[in-house]
Steps between C-alpha positions, in 0.01 A plus 500: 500500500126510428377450132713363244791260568781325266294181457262708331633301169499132433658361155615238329770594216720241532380108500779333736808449322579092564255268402426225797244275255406594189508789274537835675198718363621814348876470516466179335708381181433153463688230683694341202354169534421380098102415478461117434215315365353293700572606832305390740373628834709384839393500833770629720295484827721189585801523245701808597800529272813754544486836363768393273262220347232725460506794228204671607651549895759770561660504839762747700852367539518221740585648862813280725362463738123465345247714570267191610593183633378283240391124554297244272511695138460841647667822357667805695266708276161387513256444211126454504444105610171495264644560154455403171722553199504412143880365439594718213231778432604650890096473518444524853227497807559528855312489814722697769357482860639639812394528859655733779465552806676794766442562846646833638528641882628834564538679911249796611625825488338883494304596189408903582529760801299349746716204505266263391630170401460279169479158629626301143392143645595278269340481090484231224530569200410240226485427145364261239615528184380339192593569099521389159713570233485416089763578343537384107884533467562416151159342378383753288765626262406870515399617859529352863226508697511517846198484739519540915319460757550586840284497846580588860191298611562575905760797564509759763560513868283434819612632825705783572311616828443905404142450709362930546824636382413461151517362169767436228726347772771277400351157403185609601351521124284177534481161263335484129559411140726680213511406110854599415554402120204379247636624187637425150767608328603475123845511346657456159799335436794463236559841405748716612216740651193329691178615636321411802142589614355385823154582675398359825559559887878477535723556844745833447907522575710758426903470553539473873141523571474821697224638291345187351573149670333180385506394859723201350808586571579394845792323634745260271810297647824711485264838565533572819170607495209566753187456285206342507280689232099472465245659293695728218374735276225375270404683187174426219784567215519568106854494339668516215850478456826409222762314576845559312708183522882667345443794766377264757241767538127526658219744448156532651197702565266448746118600612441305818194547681443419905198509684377255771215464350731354218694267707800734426671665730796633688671595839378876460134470344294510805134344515270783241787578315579465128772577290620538120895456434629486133862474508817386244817364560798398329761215598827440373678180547195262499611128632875635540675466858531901446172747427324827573258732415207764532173481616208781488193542573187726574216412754194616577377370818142658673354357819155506627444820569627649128807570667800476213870401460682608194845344486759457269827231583843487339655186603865336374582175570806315430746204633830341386633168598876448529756232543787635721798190530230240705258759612177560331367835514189656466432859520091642450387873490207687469382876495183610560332882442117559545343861409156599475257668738170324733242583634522222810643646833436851400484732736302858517740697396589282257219290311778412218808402633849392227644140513856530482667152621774326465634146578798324433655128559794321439590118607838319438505150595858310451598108559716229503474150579327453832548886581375825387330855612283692396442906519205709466418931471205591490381921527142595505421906548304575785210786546632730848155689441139369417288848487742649225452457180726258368499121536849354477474180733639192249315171608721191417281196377412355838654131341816680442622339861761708722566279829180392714415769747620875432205487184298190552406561825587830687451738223186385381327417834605899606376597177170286503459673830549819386260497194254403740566764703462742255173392356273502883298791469447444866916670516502685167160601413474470088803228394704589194450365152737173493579471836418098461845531313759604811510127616807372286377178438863340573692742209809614595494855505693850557820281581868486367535110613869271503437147525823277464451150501702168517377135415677163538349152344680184694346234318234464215204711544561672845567884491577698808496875465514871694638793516352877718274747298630870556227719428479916511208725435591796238236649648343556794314177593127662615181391557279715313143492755799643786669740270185640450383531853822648534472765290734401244766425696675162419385259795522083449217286607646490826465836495852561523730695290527363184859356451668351219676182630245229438719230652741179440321190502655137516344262260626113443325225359532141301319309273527133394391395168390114430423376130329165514408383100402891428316518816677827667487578820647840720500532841590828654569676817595854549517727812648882501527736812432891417706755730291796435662838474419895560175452263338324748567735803217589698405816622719448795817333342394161600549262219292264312701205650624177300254354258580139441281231335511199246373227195491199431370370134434186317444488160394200275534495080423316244 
């Protein structure tokens, strides 16, 4: 799809429902602990105590075996080493800071008709990570206060290897800086109804994350997950919200602003573009194992040339968490619709096109002991016909991970390809409006995708997991620079008839997890093979080939 795509939205309704350290913003209701007098300030830098001796920590339910191997005063869930806390009060400052590094390789294979290849050759992708959180727990007897701050200072990706072919290649995107939270947030307390106002740059999630995605939700032990998330949708943010402790419930407004310019941002606003978004959203079952609830919102996004998007999302959100005899069960779903109508990929005929979209997920993960799996749907529409005048291509938040290669790599180097394609005058004469936006940046899109999983921990810390990704194209999978040479007939970037079997690929990786005095460290290596199917068929029936590559990561908190 040109124009418009799901991640068109970014918010922030819900503040995470278990507190790791400290109060927890707007769902907050006060930690119990009774303010003393004199209470003085400790530093924990070098006394770690158990979350059991400590009011102001709240941790998940210990895992057997642990989710980190734990030596010298460590904890399987880590907390920030630099911390300071006032023993009763729940006054608290912390100094997280993380450092991660990945290196990926991926095999050649054909980006467009003439059979020219995209050599990957290797990237690294860092990222240094400093913050600072204040949070005043119980200090002052009317409100909690809660400040953040948060700072990618080196993120990106160098390598790739896209050379003439083009830009907005996978991992191709270059290194630099992002501010992801500087913002403060007010809440009352000790009513049964509280308010909460925040204003500052805050990070955005949204249920699953297919439409907004924090880009901090990435791979935990038991998952089964292949993640690795960076960036995440940043917004400049009012809100305003009430929080109803006997219904458990949570209400907000938002008006989030994101321009580059601003340091906010987000996987669809391109460089000259700025957008508007004011949005609500109501949650029911805040801090219970067991929630859901609606999200909407209406953007206005224009890009350098005047060109507009008008959207408007519905989005619902929910998971339950079960206890079946020994088996713990967790079961997440989302549902996504976008309407409106742009002004980006228009065509002639057409200079206003509709956005009609639609995107579901839904992830079940299960396990017991040293055993579990884990199962994930995911359906994003797909657009069979760029020069009509409809837009109906669903773009999954590109950190909203299915497998390594089918997404990651294929689709969006053919796409990247593509886009540039379509934009040489030298082939096309005058480009399209928007046709910077064909490259899919790494969303999944126009796919019905299966992805079973199964994960196994043998000892403390170490996670092995796999399982094959079956993915299908409810559409025809084109490429929209051939489908236009070809008069409108459906042709992939092969050239080929555009099929609908995207392909099975193999994925299996492990990760060990070390916690050393609240010094965590990760280290990861994953590696997936891609059978491709009839949607990458050239012109002549020969096929793409396999597409097989790898990762390795290492990442250091504290």
């Amino acid at each position: 799809m040109v124009g418009t795509s799901a991640t068109v939205y970014a918010q922030d309704a819900a503040p995470k429902a278990t507190a790791t350290h400290g109060s927890n913003s707007a769902a907050d209701y006060g930690h119990g602990a009774s303010q003393q007098a004199g209470a003085r300030v400790r530093w924990l830098a070098h006394q770690p105590r158990p979350a059991a001796d400590d009011p102001c920590v709240v941790e998940p339910p210990a895992m057997n075996p642990a989710a980190a191997r734990v030596v010298s005063g460590g904890h399987q869930y880590q907390r920030p080493k630099l911390r300071w806390s006032l023993d009763s009060p729940c006054l608290q400052l912390s100094l997280p800071l993380s450092a991660t590094i990945r290196g990926d390789v991926v095999n050649s294979y054909a980006v467009d008709a003439d059979r020219n290849v995209y050599a990957h050759g290797g990237s690294v992708s860092p990222q240094l990570r400093v913050g600072a959180i204040l949070d005043s727990g119980r200090f002052f007897d009317d409100v909690v206060l809660h400040v953040e701050y948060e700072h990618d200072l080196l993120t990106g990706a160098t390598g790739g290897g896209a050379g003439t072919l083009g830009t907005a290649f996978p991992d191709a995107q270059g290194l630099r800086h992002e501010l992801r939270k500087a913002y403060v947030r007010i809440t009352t307390r000790d009513a049964p109804a509280a308010a909460t106002m925040a204003f500052g740059y805050q990070t955005s999630h949204w249920g699953l994350g297919l439409v907004a995605n924090d880009g901090a939700h990435g791979w935990t032990p038991g998952s089964g997950r292949f993640s690795d998330p960076r960036s995440g949708d940043r917004v400049l943010r009012m809100q305003i919200g009430l929080i109803s402790k006997p219904l458990a419930m949570l209400a907000v407004v938002n008006a989030d602003f994101l321009d580059q310019d601003l340091l906010s941002d987000d996987d669809v606003l391109l460089a000259g573009d700025s957008a508007a978004q004011f949005s609500g959203a109501l949650l029911f079952g805040v801090r219970q194992p067991s929630q859901g609830g609606i999200y909407v919102a209406y953007r206005k996004q224009q890009d350098v040339r005047g060109n507009t998007i008008h959207a408007l999302a519905i989005d619902v959100a929910g998971k339950a968490s079960l206890k079946i005899d020994n088996v713990d069960v967790l079961v997440e779903g989302e549902f996504a619709f976008i309407t409106g109508d742009t002004q980006l990929g228009a065509s002639p005929a057409f200079p206003n096109q509709s956005i009609q979209q639609l995107g579901a997920a839904l992830r079940a993960t299960a396990g017991v002991g040293k055993i579990g799996g884990a199962f994930d749907f995911l359906f994003a529409s797909g657009d069979r016909n760029p020069d009509d005048g409809a837009q109906n291509g669903f773009r999954v938040d590109p950190n909203y991970e299915m497998g390594l290669m089918l997404f990651r790599q294929v689709m969006a180097a053919q796409t990247a390809r593509g886009g540039f394609r379509a934009a040489d005058p030298t082939l096309v004469g005058v480009p399209a409006a928007g046709v910077e936006r064909i490259a899919t940046r790494q969303s999944p899109t126009n796919t019905v995708s299966l992805f079973p999983r199964v994960w196994w921990r043998p000892s403390d810390g170490f996670d092995v997991y796999g399982g094959p990704l079956f993915a299908f194209a409810p559409v025809d999978q084109i490429d929209a620079f051939n489908t236009r040479i070809a008069g409108g007939q459906s042709r992939n970037a092969l050239n080929g008839t555009a099929g609908q079997y995207l392909g099975t690929e193999l994925d299996l990786g492990s990760r060990y997890r070390l916690n050393v005095a609240d010094v965590e460290g990760t280290l990861g290596v994953e590696g997936g093979v891609l059978f491709p199917g009839s949607a990458f068929e050239g012109a002549q029936g020969e096929g793409l080939g396999a597409v097989y590559g790898g990762r390795a990561k290492l990442a250091i908190k504290l």
